[in-house]
C-alpha positions as CSV (number, residue, x, y, z in Angstrom):
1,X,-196.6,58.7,-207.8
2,X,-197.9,59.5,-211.2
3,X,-199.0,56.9,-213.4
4,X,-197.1,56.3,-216.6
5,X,-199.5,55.5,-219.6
6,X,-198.6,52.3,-221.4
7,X,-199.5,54.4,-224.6
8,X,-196.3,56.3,-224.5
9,X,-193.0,55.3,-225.2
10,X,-190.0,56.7,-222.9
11,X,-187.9,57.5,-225.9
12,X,-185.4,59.5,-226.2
13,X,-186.1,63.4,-226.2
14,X,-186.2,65.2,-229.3
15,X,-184.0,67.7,-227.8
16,X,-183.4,71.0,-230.1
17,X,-185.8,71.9,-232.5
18,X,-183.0,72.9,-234.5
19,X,-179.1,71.7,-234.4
20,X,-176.2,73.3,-236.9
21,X,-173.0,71.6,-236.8
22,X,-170.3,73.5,-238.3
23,X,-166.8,73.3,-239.5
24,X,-166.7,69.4,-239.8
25,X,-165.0,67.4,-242.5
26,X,-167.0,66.0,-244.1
27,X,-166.7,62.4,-245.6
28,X,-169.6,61.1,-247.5
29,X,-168.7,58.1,-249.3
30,X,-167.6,59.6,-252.8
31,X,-164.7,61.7,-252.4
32,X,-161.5,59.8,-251.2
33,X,-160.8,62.7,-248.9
34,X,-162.6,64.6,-246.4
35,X,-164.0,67.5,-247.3
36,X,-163.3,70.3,-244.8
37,X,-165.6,73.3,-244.0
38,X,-168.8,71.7,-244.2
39,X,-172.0,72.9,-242.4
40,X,-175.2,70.3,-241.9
41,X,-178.4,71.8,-240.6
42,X,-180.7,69.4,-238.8
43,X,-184.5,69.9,-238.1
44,X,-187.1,67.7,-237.2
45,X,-185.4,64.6,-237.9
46,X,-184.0,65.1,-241.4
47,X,-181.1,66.8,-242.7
48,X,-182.2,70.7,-244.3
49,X,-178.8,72.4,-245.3
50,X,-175.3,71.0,-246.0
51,X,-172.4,73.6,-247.9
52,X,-169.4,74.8,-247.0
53,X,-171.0,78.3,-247.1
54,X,-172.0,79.6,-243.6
55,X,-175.8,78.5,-243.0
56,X,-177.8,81.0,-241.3
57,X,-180.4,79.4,-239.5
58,X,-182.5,79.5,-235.9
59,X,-180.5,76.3,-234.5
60,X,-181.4,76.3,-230.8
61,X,-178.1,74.1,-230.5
62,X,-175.1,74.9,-232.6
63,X,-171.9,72.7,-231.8
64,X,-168.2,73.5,-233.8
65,X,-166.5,70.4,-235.0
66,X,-163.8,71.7,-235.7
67,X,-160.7,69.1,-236.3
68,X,-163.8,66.5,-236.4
69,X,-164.8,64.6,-239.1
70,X,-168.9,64.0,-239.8
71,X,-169.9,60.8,-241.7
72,X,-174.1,59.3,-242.4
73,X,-174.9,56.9,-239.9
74,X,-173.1,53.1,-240.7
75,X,-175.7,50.6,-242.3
76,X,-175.0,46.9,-242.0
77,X,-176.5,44.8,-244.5
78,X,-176.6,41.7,-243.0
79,X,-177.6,40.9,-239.2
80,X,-179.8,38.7,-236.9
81,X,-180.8,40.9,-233.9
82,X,-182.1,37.8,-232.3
83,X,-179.2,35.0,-232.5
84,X,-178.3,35.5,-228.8
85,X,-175.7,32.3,-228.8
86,X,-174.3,30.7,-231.9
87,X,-176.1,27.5,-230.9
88,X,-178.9,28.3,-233.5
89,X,-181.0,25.3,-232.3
90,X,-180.6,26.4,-228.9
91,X,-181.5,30.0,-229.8
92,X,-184.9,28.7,-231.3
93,X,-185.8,26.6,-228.3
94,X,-185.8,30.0,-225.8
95,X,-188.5,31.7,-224.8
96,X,-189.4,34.9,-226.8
97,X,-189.1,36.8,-223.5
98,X,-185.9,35.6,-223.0
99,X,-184.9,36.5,-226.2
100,X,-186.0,40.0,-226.8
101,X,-184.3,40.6,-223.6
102,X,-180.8,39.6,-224.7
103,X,-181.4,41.4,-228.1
104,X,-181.9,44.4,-226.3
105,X,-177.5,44.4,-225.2
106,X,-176.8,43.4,-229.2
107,X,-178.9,46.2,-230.5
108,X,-177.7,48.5,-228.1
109,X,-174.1,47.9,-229.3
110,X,-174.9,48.1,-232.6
111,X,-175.6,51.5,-232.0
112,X,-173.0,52.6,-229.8
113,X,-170.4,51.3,-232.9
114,X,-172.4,53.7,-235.2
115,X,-174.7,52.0,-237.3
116,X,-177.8,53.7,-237.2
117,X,-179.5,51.2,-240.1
118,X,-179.4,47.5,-239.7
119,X,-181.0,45.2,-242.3
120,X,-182.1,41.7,-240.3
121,X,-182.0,38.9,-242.7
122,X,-183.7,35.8,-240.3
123,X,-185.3,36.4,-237.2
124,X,-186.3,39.8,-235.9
125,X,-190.2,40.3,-236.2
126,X,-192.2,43.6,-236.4
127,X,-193.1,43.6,-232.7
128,X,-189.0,44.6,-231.8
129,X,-189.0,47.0,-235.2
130,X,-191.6,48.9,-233.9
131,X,-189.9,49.0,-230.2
132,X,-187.0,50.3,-231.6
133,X,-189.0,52.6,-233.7
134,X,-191.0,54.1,-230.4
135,X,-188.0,54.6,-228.2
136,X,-188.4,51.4,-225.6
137,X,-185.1,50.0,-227.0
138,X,-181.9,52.1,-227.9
139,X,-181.0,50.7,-231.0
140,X,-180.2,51.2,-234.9
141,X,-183.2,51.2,-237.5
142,X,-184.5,47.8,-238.4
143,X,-185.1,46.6,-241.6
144,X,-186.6,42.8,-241.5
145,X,-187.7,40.0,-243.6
146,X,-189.3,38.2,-240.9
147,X,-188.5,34.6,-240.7
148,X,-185.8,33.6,-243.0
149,X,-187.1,30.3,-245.3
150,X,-185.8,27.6,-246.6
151,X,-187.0,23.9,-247.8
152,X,-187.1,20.9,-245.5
153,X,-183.1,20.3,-244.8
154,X,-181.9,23.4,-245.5
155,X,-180.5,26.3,-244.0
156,X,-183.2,27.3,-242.0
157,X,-183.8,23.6,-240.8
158,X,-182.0,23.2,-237.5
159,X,-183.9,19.8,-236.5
160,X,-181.6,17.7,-237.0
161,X,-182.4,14.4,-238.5
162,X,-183.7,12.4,-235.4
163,X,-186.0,15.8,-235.0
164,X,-189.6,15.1,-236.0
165,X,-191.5,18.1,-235.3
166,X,-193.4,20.0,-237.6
167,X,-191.3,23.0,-239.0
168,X,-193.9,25.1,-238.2
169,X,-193.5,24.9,-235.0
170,X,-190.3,27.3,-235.3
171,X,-192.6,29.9,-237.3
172,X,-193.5,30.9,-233.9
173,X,-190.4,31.2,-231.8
174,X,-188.9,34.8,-231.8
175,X,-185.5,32.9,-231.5
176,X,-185.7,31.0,-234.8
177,X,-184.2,32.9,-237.8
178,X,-186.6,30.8,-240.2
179,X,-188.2,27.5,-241.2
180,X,-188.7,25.1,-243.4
181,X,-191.6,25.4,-245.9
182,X,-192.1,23.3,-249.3
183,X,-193.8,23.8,-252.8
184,X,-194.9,26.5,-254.3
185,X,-198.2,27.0,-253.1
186,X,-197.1,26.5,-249.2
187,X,-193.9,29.1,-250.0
188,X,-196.3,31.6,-251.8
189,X,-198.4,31.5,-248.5
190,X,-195.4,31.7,-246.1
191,X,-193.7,34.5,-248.2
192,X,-197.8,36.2,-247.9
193,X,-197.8,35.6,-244.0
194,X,-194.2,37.3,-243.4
195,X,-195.5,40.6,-245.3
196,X,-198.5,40.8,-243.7
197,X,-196.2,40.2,-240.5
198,X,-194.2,43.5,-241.3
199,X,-190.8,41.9,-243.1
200,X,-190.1,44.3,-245.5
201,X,-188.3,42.1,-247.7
202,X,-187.7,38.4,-248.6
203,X,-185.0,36.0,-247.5
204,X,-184.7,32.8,-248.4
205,X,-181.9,30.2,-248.1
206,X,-181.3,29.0,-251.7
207,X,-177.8,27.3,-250.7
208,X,-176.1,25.1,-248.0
209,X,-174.9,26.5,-245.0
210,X,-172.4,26.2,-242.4
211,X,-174.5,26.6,-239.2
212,X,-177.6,24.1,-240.4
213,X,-176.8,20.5,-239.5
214,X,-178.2,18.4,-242.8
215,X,-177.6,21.0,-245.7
216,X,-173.6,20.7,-247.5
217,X,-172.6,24.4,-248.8
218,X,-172.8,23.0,-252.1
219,X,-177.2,21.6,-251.5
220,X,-179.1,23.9,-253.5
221,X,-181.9,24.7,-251.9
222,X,-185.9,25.1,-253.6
223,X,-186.7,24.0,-256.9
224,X,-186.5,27.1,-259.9
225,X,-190.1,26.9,-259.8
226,X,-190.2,28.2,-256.5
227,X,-188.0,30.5,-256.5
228,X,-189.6,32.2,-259.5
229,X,-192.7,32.3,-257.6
230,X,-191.4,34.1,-254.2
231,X,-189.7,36.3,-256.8
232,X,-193.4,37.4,-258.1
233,X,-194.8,37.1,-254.3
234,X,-191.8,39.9,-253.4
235,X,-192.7,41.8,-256.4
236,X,-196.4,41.5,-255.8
237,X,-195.6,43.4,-252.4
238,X,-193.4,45.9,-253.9
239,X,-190.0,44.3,-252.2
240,X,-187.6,42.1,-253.2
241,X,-186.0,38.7,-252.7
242,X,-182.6,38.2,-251.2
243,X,-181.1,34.9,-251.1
244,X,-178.5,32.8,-249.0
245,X,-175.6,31.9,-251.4
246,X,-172.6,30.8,-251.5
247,X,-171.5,28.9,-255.2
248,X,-171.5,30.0,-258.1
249,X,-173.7,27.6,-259.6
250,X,-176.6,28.8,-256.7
251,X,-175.5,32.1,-257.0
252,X,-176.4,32.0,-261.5
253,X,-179.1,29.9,-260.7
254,X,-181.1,32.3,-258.0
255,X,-180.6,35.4,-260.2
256,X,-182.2,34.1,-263.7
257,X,-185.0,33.1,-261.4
258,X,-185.1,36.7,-260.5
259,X,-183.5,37.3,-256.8
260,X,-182.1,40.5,-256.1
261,X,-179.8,40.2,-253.6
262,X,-177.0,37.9,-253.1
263,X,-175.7,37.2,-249.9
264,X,-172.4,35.9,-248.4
265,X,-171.1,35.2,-252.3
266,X,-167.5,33.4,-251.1
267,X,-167.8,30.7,-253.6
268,X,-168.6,33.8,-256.8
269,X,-167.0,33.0,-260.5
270,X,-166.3,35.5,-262.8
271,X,-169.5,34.5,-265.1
272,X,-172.1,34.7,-261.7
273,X,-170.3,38.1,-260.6
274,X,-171.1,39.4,-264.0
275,X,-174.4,38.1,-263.9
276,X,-175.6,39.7,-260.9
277,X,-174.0,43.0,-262.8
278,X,-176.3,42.7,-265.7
279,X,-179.1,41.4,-263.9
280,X,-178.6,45.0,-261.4
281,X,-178.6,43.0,-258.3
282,X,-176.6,43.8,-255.6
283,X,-174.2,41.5,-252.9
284,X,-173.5,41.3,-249.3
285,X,-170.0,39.9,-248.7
286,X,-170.2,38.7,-244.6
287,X,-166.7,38.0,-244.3
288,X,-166.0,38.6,-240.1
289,X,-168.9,35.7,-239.4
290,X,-166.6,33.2,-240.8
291,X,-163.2,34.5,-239.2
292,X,-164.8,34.9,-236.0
293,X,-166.2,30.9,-235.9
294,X,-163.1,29.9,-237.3
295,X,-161.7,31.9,-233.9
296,X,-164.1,31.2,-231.6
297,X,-166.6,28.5,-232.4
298,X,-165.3,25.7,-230.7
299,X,-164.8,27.2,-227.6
300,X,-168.1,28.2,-227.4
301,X,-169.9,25.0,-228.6
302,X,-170.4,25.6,-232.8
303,X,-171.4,22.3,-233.7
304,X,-168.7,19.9,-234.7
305,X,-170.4,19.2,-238.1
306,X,-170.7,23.1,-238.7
307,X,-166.8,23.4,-237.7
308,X,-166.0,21.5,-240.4
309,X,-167.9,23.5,-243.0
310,X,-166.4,26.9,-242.1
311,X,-163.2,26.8,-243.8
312,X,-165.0,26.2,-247.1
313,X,-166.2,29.1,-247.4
314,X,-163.8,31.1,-245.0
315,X,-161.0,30.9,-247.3
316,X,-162.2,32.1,-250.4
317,X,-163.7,35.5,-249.0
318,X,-161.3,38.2,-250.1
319,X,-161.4,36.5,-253.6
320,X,-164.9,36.9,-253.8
321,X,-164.4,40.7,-252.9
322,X,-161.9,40.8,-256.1
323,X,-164.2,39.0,-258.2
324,X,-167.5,41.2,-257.4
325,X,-165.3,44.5,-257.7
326,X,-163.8,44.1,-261.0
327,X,-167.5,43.0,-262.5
328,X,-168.3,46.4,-260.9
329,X,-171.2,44.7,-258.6
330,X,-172.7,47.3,-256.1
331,X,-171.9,45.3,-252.5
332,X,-173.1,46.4,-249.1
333,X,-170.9,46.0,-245.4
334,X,-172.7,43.0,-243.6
335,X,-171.2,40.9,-240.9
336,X,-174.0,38.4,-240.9
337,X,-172.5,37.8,-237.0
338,X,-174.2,35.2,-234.1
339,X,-174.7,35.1,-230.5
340,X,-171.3,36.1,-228.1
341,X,-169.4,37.3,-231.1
342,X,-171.9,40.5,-232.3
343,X,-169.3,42.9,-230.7
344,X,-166.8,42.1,-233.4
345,X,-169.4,43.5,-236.1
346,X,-167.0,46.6,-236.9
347,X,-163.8,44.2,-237.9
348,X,-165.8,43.6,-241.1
349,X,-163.7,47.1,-242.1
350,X,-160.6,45.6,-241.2
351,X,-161.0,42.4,-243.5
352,X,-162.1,44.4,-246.4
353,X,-159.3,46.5,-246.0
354,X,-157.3,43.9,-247.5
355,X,-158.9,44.1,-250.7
356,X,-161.1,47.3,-251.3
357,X,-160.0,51.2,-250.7
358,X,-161.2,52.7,-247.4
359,X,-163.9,55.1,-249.6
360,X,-165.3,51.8,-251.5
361,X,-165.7,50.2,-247.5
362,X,-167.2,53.2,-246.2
363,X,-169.4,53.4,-249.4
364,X,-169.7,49.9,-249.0
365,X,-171.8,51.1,-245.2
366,X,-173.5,54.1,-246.6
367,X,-174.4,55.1,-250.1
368,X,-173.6,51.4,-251.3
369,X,-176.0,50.4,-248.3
370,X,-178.5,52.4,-248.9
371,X,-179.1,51.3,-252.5
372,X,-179.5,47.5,-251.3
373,X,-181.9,48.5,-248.8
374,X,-183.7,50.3,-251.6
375,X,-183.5,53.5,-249.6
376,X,-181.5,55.6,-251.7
377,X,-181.7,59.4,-250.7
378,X,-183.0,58.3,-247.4
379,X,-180.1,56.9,-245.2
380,X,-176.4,56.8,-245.6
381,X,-176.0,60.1,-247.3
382,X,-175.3,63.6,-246.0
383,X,-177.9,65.3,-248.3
384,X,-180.9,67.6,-247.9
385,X,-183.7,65.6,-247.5
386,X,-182.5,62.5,-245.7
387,X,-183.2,61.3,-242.5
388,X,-180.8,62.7,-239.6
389,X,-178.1,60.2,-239.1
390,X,-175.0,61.4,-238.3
391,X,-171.4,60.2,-236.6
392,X,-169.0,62.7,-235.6
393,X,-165.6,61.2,-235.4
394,X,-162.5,62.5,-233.5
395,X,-160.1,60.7,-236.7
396,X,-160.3,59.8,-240.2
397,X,-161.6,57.0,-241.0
398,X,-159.7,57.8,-245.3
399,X,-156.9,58.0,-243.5
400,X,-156.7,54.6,-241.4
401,X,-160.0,52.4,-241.8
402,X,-159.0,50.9,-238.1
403,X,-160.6,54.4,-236.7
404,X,-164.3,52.5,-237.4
405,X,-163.0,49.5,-235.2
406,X,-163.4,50.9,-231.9
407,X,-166.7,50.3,-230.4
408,X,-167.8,53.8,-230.7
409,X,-165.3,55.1,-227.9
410,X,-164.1,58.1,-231.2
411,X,-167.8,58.6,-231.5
412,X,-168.4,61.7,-229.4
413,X,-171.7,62.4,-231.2
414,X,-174.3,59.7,-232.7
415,X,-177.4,61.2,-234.1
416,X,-180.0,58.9,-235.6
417,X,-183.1,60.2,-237.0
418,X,-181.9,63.9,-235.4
419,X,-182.3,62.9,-231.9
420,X,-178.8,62.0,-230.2
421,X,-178.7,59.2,-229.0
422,X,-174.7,60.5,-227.6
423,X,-173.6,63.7,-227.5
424,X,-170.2,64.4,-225.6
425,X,-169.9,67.9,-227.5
426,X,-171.5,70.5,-225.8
């Protein structure tokens, strides 16, 4: 038996050099119809030709879609890879064997629903970025911020208040989404060591939360002073800072200390919605978490104390999606989703439904997406240039948003960075 070098990754193959897909429809997130006739010519990982004209090229693979529909690859905004239970204090205490072993089914899934571009917000560290990256775990893009951070008692404190070990103790478990660090210089430091970890952005938990065990929604967490300063730390590093917010009073507070991106937003007024308008920062409603622990947390052991907080900001969600849309505030699809309830990720569309078109959802997952993640041109477009990720779907999503809520099974084709990762078509 040959050896296999631990220097090479399985991966998936490559497959064609070349694949044309022709006569799809395609819907890209700015028309409110799909747009039949289209041709996409992939090479090499990104995406060469797109028209309606007939592309001549030396495809190796060419596959007819006709009656199909082809859409960019989903991008969800707002996940954490590594929450294998919704027991977040439980989660932390695992080992990071353990863990990476059960993120392996969630990431998979992800994937298999079609989103090719996952943004983690609290928990997934450069070590399973780079497996994904390489080919030894099927699974969607990640984007990470490392450890999520908060100040002692907030949302990234799960000790509980008989706990007395140091926070830092968590900065090294694979299964905590974040810690607790305090003052400015300690944050600048912990902001320096998750960069120099590989997060590519900044999270930090500037509100209360429903999960964390001391913190009301209403706490506000870190002093303007250090806010201000992860803000210049983020900018120092050429990223950004995205925040964990719920009021409005956190929400107006964060972004005239300079944050960028505000996620969850349930508790948004007029006045904050316009302000994160004017300031160009961007929002990830995560309106499924909250339905799905209102559903399901009980039964599989959400902390009382967190029960009681999930209605708060449960409730309110679909106002908040009126409130951002009519301050015209660019918002990316999250679903911000824990442990045994990942799989109902794609019932995000079905919520939003009730308030926004299906071409502002889908936006809301592609071009919308892409902007937040600061990759504009480079995911969730159909466009010369960007990387390969494509869905082909056997029904319109325009037509009935429902068509994205079926774990992939209308999916006959998923291609992320041009490699398939399914391909039912030829």
């Amino acid at each position: 038996m040959t050896p296999v070098s631990n220097d090479t990754p399985p991966g998936r193959s490559a497959g064609p050099s070349g694949v044309l897909l022709t006569n799809g429809q395609l819907i890209d997130g700015i028309e409110d119809q799909a747009v039949d006739g289209c041709h996409v010519y992939v090479e090499n990982g990104v995406i060469k030709a797109v028209g309606k004209e007939a592309l001549s090229s030396a495809a190796e693979l060419k596959i007819d879609l006709k009656g199909k529909f082809i859409l960019p690859g989903l991008i969800d905004c707002h996940v954490h890879v590594i929450a294998t239970t919704v027991r977040l204090a439980e989660n932390a205490l695992q080992s990071d064997s353990l863990i990476t072993a059960k993120s392996i089914s969630i990431l998979k899934g992800m994937l298999e629903r079609g989103f090719t571009t996952v943004r983690d917000a609290g928990g997934a560290d450069f070590g399973l970025q780079q497996a994904v990256e390489h080919g030894y775990i099927d699974g969607p893009r990640l984007v990470i911020s490392g450890k999520a951070l908060s100040q002692t008692g907030g949302h990234s404190d799960f000790r509980g208040r008989y706990d007395t070990r140091s926070s830092e103790w968590f900065a090294t478990r694979l299964g905590a989404l974040g810690y607790a660090v305090d003052g400015v210089e300690n944050l600048r430091c912990a902001i320096r060591q998750q960069i120099k970890g590989g997060a590519n952005f900044v999270k930090l938990m500037v509100n209360g939360g429903v999960a964390s065990p001391t913190d009301p929604i209403n706490f506000l967490g870190f002093a303007e002073d250090e806010i201000r300063a992860a803000v210049e730390e983020a900018e120092m590093a050429q990223t950004y800072v995205a925040g964990h917010l719920y009021t409005a009073e956190a929400i107006k507070r964060a972004i005239r200390c300079g944050l960028r991106s505000v996620e969850h937003a349930t508790l948004v007024d007029d006045e904050g919605a316009n302000l994160i308008r004017q300031y160009n920062a961007v929002a990830v409603p995560t309106l499924i978490i909250f339905e799905a622990l209102h559903r399901h947390g009980q039964a599989l052991g959400f902390p009382d104390e967190a029960i009681a907080k999930i209605d708060s900001v449960r409730l309110p969600g679909l106002t908040s999606l009126e409130t951002l849309k009519k301050a015209g505030v660019t918002m990316g699809f999250g679903s911000d989703l824990l442990g045994e309830l990942h799989d109902l990720q794609s019932e995000e569309f079905l919520l939003r439904s009730e308030v926004l078109s299906a071409q502002e959802i889908i936006r809301s997952a592609t071009l919308d997406a892409a902007k937040v993640l600061q990759m504009e041109d480079e995911i969730g477009c159909v466009q010369i240039g960007a990387n390969a990720d494509l869905l082909v779907m056997d029904e319109d999503p325009l037509l009935d948003i429902t068509a994205l809520n079926k774990q992939g099974r209308n999916m006959p084709l998923i291609m992320k960075g041009g490699k398939f990762y399914k391909n039912m078509l030829n």
